[in-house]
C-alpha positions in Angstrom: -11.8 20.1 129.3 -8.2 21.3 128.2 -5.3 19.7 130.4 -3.2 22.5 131.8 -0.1 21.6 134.2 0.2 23.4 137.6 3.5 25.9 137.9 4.3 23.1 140.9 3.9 20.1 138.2 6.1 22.6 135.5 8.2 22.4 138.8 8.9 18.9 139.8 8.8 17.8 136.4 11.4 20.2 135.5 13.9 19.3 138.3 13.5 15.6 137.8 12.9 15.6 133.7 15.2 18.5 133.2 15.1 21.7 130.9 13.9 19.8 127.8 10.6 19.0 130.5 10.2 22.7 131.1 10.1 23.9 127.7 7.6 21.2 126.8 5.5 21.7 129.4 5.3 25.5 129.4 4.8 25.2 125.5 1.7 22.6 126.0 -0.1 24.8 128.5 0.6 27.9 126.4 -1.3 25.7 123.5 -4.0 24.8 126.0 -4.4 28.3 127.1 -4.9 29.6 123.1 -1.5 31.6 123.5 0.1 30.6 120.2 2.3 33.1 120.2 3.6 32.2 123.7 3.9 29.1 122.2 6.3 29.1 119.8 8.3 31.5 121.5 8.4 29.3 124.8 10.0 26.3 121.7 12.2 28.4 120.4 14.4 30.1 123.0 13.3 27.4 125.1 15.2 25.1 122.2 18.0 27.7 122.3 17.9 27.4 126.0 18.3 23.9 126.4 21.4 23.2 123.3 23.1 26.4 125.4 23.0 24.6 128.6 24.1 20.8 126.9 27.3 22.8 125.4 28.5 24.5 128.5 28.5 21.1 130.8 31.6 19.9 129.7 32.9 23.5 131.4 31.2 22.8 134.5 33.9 22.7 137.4 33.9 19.3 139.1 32.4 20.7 142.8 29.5 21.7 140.5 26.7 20.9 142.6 24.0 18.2 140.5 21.2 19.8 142.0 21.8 23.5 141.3 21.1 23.6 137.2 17.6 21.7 138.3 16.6 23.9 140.8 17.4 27.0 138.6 15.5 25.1 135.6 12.8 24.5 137.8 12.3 27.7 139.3 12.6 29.6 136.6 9.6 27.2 134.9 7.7 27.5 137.8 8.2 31.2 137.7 7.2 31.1 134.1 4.1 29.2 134.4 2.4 31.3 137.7 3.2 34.7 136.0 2.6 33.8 132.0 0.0 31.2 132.9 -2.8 29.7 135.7 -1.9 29.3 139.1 -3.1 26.2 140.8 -6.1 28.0 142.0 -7.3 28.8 139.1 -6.9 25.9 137.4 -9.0 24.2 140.0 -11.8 26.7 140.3 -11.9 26.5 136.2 -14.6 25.0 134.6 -12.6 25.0 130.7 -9.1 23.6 132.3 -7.7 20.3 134.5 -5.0 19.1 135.9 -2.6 17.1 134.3 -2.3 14.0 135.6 0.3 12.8 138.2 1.4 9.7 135.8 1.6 12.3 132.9 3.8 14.2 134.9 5.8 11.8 135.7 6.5 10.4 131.9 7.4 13.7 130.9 9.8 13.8 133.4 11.3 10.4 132.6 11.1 11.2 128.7 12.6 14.2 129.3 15.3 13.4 130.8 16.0 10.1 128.6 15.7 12.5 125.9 18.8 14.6 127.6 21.2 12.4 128.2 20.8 11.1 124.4 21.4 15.0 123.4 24.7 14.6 126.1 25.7 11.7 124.6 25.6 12.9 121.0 27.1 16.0 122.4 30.3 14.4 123.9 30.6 11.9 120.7 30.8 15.1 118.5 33.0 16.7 120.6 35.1 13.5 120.6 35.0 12.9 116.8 36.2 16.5 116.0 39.2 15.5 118.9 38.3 18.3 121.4 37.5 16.0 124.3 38.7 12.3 125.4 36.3 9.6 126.2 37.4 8.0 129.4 
């Protein structure tokens, strides 16, 4: 049986793991699914996606709220995966496809989001070596 993840595991592993969680997720069930196409689509603006959103943080206004970008990210995934791929129902009712598990959910989230703040971090120490932010 292929592993597909539910739009609500695309979802909460988005809001926790961030974009770079999304765009893997909705890449692997794309894969699963036999949409290849999809698939390297899904990495590529997903990639553009995702380098788009690190640059403009810096620009965020301070009242920003933390929890807005996720939501979007997460919506939008979850969005992504219902219309583009299986709902939950029909993931359960398949014989071909399962769920991912919880504990894979969960590492993609966590790798995900290490994986962000290194990109962040890189970000900001670019952006500091070419003298167009300070490092307080």
């Amino acid at each position: 049986m292929k592993v597909v993840y539910s739009p609500y595991q695309v979802f909460f592993s988005t809001f926790f793991g961030g974009p770079i969680a999304a765009v893997y997720l909705l890449w692997k069930n794309f894969e699963a699914l036999g949409k290849e196409s999809l698939a390297r689509r899904t990495a590529l603006w997903g990639s553009v996606l995702v380098l788009a959103t690190v640059a403009i943080l810096p620009a965020l206004p301070d009242k920003f709220s933390p929890y807005l970008l996720p939501a979007i990210f997460g919506g939008l995934a979850m969005v992504i995966a219902r219309q583009y791929q299986m709902k939950k129902e029909a993931i359960r009712d398949s014989n071909e496809y399962r769920f991912a598990s919880f504990w894979r959910v969960v590492a993609v989230a966590v790798l995900s989001l290490a994986a962000t703040f290194v990109l962040i971090i890189v970000y900001l120490v670019i952006l500091w070596s070419l003298g167009l932010t300070k490092l307080d």
